[in-house]
matplotlib code that plots the C-alpha trace (Angstrom):
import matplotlib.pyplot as plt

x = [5.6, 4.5, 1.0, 2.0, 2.4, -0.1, -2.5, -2.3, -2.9, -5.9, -7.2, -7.1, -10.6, -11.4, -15.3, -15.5, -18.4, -20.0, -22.9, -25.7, -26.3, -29.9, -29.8, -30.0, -26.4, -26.8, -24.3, -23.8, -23.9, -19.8, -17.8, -17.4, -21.4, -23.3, -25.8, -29.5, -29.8, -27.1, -29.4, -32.8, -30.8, -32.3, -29.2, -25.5, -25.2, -27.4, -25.6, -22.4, -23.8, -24.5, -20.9, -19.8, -21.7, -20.2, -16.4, -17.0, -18.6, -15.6, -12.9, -14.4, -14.5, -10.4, -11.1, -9.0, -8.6, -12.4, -13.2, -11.0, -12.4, -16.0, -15.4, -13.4, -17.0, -18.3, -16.3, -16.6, -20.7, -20.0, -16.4, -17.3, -18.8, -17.4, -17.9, -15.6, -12.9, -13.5, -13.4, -10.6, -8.8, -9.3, -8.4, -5.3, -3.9, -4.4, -2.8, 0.5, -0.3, 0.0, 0.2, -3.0, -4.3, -3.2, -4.6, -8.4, -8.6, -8.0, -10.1, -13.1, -12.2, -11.9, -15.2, -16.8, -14.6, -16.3, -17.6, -16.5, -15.9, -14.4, -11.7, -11.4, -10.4, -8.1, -6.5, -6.1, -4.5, -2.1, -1.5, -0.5, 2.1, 4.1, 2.3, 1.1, 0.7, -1.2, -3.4, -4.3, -5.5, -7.8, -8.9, -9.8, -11.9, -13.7, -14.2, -15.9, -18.9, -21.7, -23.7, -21.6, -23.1, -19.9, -17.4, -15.8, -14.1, -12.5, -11.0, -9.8, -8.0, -6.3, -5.2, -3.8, -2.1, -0.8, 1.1, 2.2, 4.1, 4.9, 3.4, 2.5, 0.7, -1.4, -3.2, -3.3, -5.2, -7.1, -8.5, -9.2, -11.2, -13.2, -13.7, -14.5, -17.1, -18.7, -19.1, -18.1, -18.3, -15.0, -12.6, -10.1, -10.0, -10.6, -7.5, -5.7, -6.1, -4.9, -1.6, -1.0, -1.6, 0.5, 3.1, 2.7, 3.1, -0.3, -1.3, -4.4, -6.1, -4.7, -6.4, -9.7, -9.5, -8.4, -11.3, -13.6, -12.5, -12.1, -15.8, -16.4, -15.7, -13.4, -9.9, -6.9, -3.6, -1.9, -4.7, -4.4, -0.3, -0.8, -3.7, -1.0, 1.8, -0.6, -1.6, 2.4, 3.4, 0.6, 1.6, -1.2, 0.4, -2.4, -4.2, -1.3, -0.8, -4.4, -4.0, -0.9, -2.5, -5.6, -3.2, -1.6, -4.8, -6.7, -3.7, -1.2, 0.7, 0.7, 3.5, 2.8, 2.4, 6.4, 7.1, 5.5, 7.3, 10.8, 10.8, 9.4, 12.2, 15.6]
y = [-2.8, -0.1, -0.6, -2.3, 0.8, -1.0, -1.2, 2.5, 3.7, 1.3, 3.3, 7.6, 6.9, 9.7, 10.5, 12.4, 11.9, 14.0, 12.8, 11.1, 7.4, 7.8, 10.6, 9.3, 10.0, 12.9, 10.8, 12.3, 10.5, 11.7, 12.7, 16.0, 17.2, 19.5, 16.5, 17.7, 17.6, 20.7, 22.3, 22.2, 22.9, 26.6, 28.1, 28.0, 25.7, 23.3, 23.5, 22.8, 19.8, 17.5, 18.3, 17.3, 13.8, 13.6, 14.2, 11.7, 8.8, 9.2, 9.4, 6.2, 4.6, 5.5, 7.7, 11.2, 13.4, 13.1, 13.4, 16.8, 18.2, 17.6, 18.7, 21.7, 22.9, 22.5, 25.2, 27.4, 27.5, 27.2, 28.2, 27.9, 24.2, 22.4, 19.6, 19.9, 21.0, 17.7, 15.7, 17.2, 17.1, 12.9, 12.7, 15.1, 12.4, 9.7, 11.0, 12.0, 15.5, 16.5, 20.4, 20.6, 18.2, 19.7, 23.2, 21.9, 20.3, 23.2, 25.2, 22.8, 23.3, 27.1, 27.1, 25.0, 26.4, 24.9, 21.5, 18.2, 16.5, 19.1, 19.8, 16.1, 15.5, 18.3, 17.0, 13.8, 14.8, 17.0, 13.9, 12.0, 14.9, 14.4, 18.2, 16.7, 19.9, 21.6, 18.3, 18.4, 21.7, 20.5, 17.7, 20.0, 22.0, 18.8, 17.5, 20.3, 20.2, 18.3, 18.3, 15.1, 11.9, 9.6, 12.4, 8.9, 8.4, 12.1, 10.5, 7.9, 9.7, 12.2, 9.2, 7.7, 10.8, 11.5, 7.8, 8.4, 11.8, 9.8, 11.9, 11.4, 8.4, 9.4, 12.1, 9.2, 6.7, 9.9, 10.3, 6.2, 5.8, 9.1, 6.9, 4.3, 6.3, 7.5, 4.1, 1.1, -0.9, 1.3, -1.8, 0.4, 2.4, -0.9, -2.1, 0.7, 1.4, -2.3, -1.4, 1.9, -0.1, -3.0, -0.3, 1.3, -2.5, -1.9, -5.7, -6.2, -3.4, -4.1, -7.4, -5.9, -3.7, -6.7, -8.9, -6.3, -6.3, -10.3, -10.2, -8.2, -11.0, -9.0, -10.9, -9.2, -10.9, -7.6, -8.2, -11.6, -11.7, -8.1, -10.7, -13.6, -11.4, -9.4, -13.0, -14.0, -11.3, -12.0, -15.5, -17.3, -19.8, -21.8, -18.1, -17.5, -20.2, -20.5, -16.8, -18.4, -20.8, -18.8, -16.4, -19.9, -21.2, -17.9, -16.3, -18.8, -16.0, -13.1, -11.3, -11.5, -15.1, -15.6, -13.4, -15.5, -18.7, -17.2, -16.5, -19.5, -21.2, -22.6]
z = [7.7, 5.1, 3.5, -0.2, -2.5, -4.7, -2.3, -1.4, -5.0, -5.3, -2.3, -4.0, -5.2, -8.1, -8.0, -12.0, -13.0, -15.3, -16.9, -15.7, -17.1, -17.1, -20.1, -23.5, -25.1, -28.1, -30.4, -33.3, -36.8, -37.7, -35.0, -34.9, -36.4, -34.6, -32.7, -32.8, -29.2, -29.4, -32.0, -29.9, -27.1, -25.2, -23.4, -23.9, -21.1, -22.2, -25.7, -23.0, -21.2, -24.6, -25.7, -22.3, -22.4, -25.7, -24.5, -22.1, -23.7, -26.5, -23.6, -22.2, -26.1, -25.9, -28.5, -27.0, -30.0, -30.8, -26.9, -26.7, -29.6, -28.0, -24.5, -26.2, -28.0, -24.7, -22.9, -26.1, -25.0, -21.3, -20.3, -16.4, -17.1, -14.3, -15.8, -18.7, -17.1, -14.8, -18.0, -19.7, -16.9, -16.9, -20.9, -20.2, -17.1, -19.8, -22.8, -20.0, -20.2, -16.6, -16.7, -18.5, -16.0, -13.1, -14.5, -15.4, -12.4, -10.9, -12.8, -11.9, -8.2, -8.6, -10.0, -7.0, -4.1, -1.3, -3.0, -1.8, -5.3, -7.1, -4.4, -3.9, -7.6, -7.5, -4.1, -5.7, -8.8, -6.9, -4.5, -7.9, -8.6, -4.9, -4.0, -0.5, 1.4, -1.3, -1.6, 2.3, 1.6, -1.1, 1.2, 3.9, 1.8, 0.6, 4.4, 5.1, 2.8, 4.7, 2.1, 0.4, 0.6, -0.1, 2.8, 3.9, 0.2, 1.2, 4.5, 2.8, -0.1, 2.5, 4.9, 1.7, 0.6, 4.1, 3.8, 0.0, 1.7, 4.6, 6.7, 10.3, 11.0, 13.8, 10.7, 8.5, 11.4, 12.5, 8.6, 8.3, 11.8, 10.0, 7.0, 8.9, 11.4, 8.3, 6.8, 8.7, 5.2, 3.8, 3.2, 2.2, 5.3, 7.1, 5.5, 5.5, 9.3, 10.6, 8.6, 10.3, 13.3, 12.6, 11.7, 15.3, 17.0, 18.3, 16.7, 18.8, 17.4, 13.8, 14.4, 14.8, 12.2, 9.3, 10.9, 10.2, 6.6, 6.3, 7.0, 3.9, 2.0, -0.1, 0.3, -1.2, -1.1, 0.6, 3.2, 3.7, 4.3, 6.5, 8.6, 8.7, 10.1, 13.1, 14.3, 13.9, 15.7, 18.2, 18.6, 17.3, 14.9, 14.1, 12.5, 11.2, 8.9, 8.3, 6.3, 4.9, 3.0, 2.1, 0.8, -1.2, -2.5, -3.3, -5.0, -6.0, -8.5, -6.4, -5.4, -1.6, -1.8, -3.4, -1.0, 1.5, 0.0, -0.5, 3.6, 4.6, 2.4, 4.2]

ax = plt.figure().add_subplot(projection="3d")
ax.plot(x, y, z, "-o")
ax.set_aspect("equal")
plt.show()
């Protein structure tokens, strides 16, 4: 049994982030005017930064031509701001644009060649495109840095990719037991790495690996019917339909739960 496609997607876990929430947002009073913040600012790229914060909180409003405008100014003060290029690149994947995309994120990356978050963006943007070797490469790059405090959220996103490509599924378990080393709270990777293991009939591990993210208390109704069919092919009834009508009562609409239904039905 594949992991749910759904469930894989939910898992590439973008880390953009380009302003700080603690700074006081420059807004100006008409989009588009010169915010006083910009005026007072010292150096191009702190003229850069406020045009950035700008971008962003109108990308996040929905409102794109404004934000592109914005983070446009931004790279006319700073051209190497990484963190407009990270930004555009988001409002460029939104609007369906995905050359542009593809060739800020990129840009960001090239900037920050050895940084974990840059090259984990990028990896994950070329993941999105079905460029699976070339997004390894990124992911490599981003392993590397030790300096990154959140290195399990790279595992993750290159075990993901690695299924999405269908790659080999030792990599993909090798990259989620990182995760998971890294932090033992990853319910993604937790999730993620009982499916591989289901897929390889190796359900007594898979077992461990779904308890461990049971006990999260984050039920998902792909984990619940993955839980119900380790302990069915285990044996174990009585767990079995225990998940079965966990799955029933906690999601009553979900697609795994029909699915559930429609096999159980004569």
């Amino acid at each position: 049994m594949r992991p749910s496609l759904r469930m894989v997607l939910v898992a590439l876990s973008f880390a953009v982030v380009a302003c700080s929430h603690e700074q006081t947002l420059p807004t100006p009073q008409q989009p588009g005017t010169m915010p006083q913040a910009a005026k007072k600012a010292k150096t191009p790229q702190e003229s850069a930064a406020i045009w950035v914060q700008l971008g962003q909180h109108y990308l996040e409003l929905g409102k794109y031509e404004i934000a592109k405008e914005d983070l446009q100014k931004a790279l006319k003060f700073d051209p190497k701001s990484v963190d407009a290029h990270t930004v555009l690149a988001t409002l460029y994947d939104r609007v369906g644009d995905r050359n542009l995309a593809e060739q800020h994120y990129r840009q960001a990356a090239e900037l920050k060649p050895t940084a974990a978050q840059e090259n984990n963006n990028y990896g994950l943007y070329l993941c999105k495109l079905g460029k699976f070797g070339e997004a390894q490469k990124r992911f490599d790059i981003a392993k590397a840095d030790g300096f990154y405090t959140s290195r399990d959220i790279i595992y993750l996103n290159s075990g993901t990719c690695v299924l999405l490509g269908n790659g080999p599924k030792d990599a993909a378990e090798a990259d989620f037991r990182s995760a998971i080393e890294l932090n033992p709270k990853n319910g993604q990777a937790l999730y993620q790495l009982s499916s591989v293991l289901y897929d390889k009939s190796e359900y007594f591990k898979a077992r461990a690996f779904i308890q461990r993210f049971d006990a999260l208390g984050q039920p998902s109704p792909d984990a619940l019917l993955l839980a119900r069919n380790i302990e069915a092919k285990l044996g174990n009834s009585t767990a079995a339909r225990d998940y079965a009508q966990r799955l029933r009562d906690q999601f009553p609409d979900a697609a795994q739960t029909r699915s559930l239904d429609a096999a159980s039905t004569p």
